[in-house]
C-alpha positions as CSV (number, residue, x, y, z in Angstrom):
1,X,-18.9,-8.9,7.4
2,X,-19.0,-12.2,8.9
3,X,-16.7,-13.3,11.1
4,X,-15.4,-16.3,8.7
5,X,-14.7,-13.8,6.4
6,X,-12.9,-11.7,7.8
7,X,-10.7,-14.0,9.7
8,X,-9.6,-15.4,6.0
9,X,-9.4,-12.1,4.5
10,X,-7.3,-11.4,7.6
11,X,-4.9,-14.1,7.3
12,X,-4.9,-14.5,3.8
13,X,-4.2,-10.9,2.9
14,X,-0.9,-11.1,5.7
15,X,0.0,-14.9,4.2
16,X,-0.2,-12.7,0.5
17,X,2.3,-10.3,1.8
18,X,4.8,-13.2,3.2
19,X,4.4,-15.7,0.4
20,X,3.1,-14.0,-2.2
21,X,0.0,-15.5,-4.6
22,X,1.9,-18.3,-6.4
23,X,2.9,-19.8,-3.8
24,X,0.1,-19.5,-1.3
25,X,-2.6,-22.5,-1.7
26,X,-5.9,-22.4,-0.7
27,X,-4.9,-25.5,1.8
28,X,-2.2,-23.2,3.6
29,X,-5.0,-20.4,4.1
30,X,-7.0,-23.0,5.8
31,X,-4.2,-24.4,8.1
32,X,-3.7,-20.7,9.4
33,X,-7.1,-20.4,10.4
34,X,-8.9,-23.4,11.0
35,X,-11.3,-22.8,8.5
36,X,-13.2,-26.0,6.6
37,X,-12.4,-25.7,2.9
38,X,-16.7,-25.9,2.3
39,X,-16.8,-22.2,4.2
40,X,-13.8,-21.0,2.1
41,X,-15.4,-21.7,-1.0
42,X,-18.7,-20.4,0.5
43,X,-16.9,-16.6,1.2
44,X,-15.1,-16.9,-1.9
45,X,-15.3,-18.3,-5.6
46,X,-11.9,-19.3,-5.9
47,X,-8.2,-18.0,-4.4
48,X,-8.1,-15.2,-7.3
49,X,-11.2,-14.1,-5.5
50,X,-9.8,-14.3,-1.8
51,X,-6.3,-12.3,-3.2
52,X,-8.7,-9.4,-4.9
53,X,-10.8,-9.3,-2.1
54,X,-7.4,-8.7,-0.1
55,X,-6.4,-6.4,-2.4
56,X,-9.8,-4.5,-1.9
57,X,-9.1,-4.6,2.0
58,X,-5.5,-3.3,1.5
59,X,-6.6,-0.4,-0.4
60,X,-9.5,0.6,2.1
61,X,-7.0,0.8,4.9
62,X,-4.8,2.7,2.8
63,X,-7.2,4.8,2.1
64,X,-8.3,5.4,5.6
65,X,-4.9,6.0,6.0
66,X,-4.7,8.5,3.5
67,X,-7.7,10.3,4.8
68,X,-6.2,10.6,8.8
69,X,-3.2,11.9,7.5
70,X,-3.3,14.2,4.5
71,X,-6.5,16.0,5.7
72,X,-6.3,19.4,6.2
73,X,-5.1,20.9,9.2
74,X,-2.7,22.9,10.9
75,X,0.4,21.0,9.4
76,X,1.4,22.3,5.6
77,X,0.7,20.2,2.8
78,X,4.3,18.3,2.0
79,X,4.3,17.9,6.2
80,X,1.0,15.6,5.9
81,X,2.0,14.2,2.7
82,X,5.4,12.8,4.2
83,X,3.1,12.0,6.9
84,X,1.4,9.6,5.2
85,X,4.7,7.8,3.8
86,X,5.9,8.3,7.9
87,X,2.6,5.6,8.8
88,X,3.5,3.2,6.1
89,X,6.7,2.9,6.8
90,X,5.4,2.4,10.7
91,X,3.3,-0.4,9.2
92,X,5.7,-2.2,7.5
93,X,7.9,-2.1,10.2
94,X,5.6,-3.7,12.6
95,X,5.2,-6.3,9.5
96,X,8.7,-7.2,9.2
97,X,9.6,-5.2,6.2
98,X,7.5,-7.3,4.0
99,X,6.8,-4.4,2.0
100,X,3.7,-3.3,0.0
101,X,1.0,-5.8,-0.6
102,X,0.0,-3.9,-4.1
103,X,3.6,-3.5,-5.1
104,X,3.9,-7.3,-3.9
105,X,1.3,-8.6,-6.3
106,X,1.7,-6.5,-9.2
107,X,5.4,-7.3,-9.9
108,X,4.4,-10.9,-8.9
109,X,1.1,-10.9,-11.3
110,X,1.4,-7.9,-13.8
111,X,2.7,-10.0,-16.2
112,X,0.5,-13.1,-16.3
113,X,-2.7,-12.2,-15.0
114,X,-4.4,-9.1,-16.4
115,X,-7.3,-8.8,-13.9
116,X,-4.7,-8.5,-11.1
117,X,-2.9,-6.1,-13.4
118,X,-5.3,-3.6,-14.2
119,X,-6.9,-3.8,-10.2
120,X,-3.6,-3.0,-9.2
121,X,-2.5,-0.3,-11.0
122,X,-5.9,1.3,-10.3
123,X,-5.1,0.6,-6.7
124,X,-1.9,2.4,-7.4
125,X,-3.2,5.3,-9.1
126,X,-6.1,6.1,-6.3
127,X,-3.5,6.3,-4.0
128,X,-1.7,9.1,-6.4
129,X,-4.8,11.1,-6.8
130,X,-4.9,11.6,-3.5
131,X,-1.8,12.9,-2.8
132,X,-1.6,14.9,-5.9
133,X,-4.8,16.7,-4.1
134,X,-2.7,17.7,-1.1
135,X,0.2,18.4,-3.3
136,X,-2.2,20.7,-5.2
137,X,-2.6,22.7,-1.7
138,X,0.7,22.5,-1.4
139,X,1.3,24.8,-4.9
140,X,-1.2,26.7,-4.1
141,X,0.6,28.0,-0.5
142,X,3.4,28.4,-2.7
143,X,5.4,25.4,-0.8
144,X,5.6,23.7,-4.7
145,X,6.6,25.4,-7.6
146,X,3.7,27.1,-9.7
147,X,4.1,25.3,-12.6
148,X,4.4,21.7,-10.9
149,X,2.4,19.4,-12.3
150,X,1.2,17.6,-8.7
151,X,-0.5,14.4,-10.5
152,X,2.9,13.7,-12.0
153,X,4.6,14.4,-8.9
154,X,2.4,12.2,-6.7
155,X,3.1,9.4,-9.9
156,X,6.5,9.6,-9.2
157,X,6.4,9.8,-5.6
158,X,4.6,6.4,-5.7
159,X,6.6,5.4,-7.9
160,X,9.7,5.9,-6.0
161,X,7.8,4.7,-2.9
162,X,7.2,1.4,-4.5
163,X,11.1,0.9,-5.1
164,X,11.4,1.5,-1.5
165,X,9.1,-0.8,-0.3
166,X,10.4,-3.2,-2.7
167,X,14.4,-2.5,-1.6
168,X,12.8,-2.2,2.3
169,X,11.7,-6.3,1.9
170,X,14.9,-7.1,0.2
171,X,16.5,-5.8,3.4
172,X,14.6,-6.0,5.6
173,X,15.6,-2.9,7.1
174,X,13.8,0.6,7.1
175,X,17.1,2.1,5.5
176,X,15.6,2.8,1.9
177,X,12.1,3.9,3.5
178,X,14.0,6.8,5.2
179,X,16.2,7.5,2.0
180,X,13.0,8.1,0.4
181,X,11.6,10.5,3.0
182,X,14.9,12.2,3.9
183,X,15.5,13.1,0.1
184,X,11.9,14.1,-0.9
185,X,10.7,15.4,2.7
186,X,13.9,16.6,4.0
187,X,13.9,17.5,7.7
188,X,14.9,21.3,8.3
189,X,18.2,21.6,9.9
190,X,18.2,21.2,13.2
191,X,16.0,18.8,13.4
């Protein structure tokens, strides 16, 4: 990728995260960077192009993320799984409890913009397919019920993560991150 590029994508995924897409301008993006408008507009079609683009970024790293931490190894399932939840909550800490970019966007977007609608929720839902995979092992070490449906339980999971994130911004403050973690992935005692 060149190095335009990503310095935009960079900056304009983090400026997404602080400001959110209404109220980020194209103008702003370039201010950050020091970017001429003409190569903006020569990465990108538009700003809806830039923020999906961001999006796309966003998801690969969580993705990567997902793939470091829930593959198999020595660790059980659920241990890997809360894992995963352990490095995001890492990451939004060293952003300033700004939250989730996806979970940003779609409560910002959902309800006027479809594109950004239906990219996000498939953003969501690729994330819950792959933890309903380890969640799968999980049931079959007998560390999940039998008759636990894991898709649904990575759904909620998300879904409760999302709140989280959301509550985490509000805050500022890790608090509801751990509340999340201590009540689905509690720590054995002693720990």
């Amino acid at each position: 990728m060149h190095a335009t590029k990503e310095l935009l994508l960079e900056q304009g995924l983090a400026m997404l995260l602080e400001r959110g897409y209404n109220d980020l301008g194209v103008q702003a993006i370039l201010d950050r960077t020091g970017v001429p408008k003409g190569s903006f507009y020569h990465h990108f079609l538009s700003k809806e192009d830039m923020a999906l683009q961001a999006v796309d970024r966003y998801l690969s790293f969580g993705h990567e993320l997902l793939d470091q931490t829930l593959a198999p190894d020595d660790r059980p399932p659920l241990n890997r799984v809360r894992g995963f939840f352990e490095q995001m909550r890492e990451l939004y800490s060293a952003e300033g409890y700004l939250g989730c970019l996806l979970g940003a966007l779609g409560q910002e977007l959902s309800g006027a913009n479809e594109v950004f609608r239906t990219k996000i929720e498939a953003c969501v839902a690729s994330i819950a397919r792959r933890i309903a995979i380890c969640l799968e092992e999980a049931r079959a070490r007998g560390e999940l019920p039998a008759d636990v449906d894991c898709q649904r339980h990575a759904d909620m999971l998300v879904n409760a993560w999302e709140g989280a994130a959301l509550r985490s911004r509000l805050l500022r403050s890790p608090r509801p991150l751990n509340a999340f973690l201590e009540f689905y992935f509690p720590s054995p005692a002693g720990e």
